[in-house]
N, C-alpha and C positions, 0 to 999 in steps of 0.2 A: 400231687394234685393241686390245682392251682385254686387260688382262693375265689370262693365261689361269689362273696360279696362283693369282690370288684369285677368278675367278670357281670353280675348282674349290671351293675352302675353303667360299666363302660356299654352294655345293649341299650340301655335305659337311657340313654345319653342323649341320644334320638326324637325321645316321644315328643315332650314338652309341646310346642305351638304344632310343631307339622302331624300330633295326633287331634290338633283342636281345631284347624282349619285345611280344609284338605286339598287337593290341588284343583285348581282353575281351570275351567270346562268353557268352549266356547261351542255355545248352540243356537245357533239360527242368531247370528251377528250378538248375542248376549251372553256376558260374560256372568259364568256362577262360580262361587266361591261358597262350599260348603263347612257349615260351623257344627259342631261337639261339643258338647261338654263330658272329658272326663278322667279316669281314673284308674291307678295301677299301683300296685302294692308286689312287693317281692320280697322271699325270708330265704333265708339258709343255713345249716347249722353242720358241725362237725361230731365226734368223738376223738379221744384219745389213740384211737388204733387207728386213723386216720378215713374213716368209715361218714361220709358225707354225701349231703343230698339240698336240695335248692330247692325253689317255685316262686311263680305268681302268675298271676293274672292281672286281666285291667275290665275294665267297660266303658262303653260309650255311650250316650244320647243324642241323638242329633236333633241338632235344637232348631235349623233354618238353613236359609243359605245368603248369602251379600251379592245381591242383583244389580248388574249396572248393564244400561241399555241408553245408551249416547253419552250424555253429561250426566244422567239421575242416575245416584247409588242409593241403594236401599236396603233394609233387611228385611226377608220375611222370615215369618214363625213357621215351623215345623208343630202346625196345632193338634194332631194326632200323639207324637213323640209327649208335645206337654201334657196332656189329658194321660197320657197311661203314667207319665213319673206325678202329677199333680194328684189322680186321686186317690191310690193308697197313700200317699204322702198327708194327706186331709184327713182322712179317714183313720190311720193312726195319731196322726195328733190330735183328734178331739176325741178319740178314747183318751188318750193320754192329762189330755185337759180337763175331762168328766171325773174322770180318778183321782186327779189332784185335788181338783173341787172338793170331791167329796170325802175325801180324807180330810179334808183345811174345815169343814165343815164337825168331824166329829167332836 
């Protein structure tokens, strides 16, 4: 059985930029260049009888895309993508703020 941690690495090899910017779209004479933000984790493990098993996953955000239309490059925001990761992310931190408070306070 071949080691499962490098066959992970050697897939994984890949991701880095070309899962964070993804290939260049030409529409109606303007070029898009879509951006991500994200993430991938992979684990693997054996036994002594040689009885072994892997995984992972990853996720994405899309965060906007890099417009250029003649000589102007530009970024835009993906404002939808930020509003769904911005407000549990708010919303857990100021629980998390309110508790601290109020524990520093007893």
């Amino acid at each position: 059985m071949p080691n499962i941690a490098l066959e992970l690495g050697k897939q994984s090899a890949s991701f880095g930029v070309k899962s964070a910017y993804g290939e260049q779209e030409d529409v109606d004479g303007v070029r898009l260049v879509p951006v991500a933000l994200t993430w991938s984790g992979f684990g693997g493990g054996s036994d002594e009888a040689g009885n072994g098993g892997g995984g992972g996953g990853g996720y994405a955000v899309p965060l906007g895309a890099y417009i250029r239309r003649g000589d102007d490059l530009r970024f835009e925001p993906n404002v939808v993508a930020f509003l769904a990761v911005a407000i549990p992310f708010v919303w857990v931190a100021g629980r998390a703020l309110s508790r601290v408070i109020r524990a520093l306070k007893k």
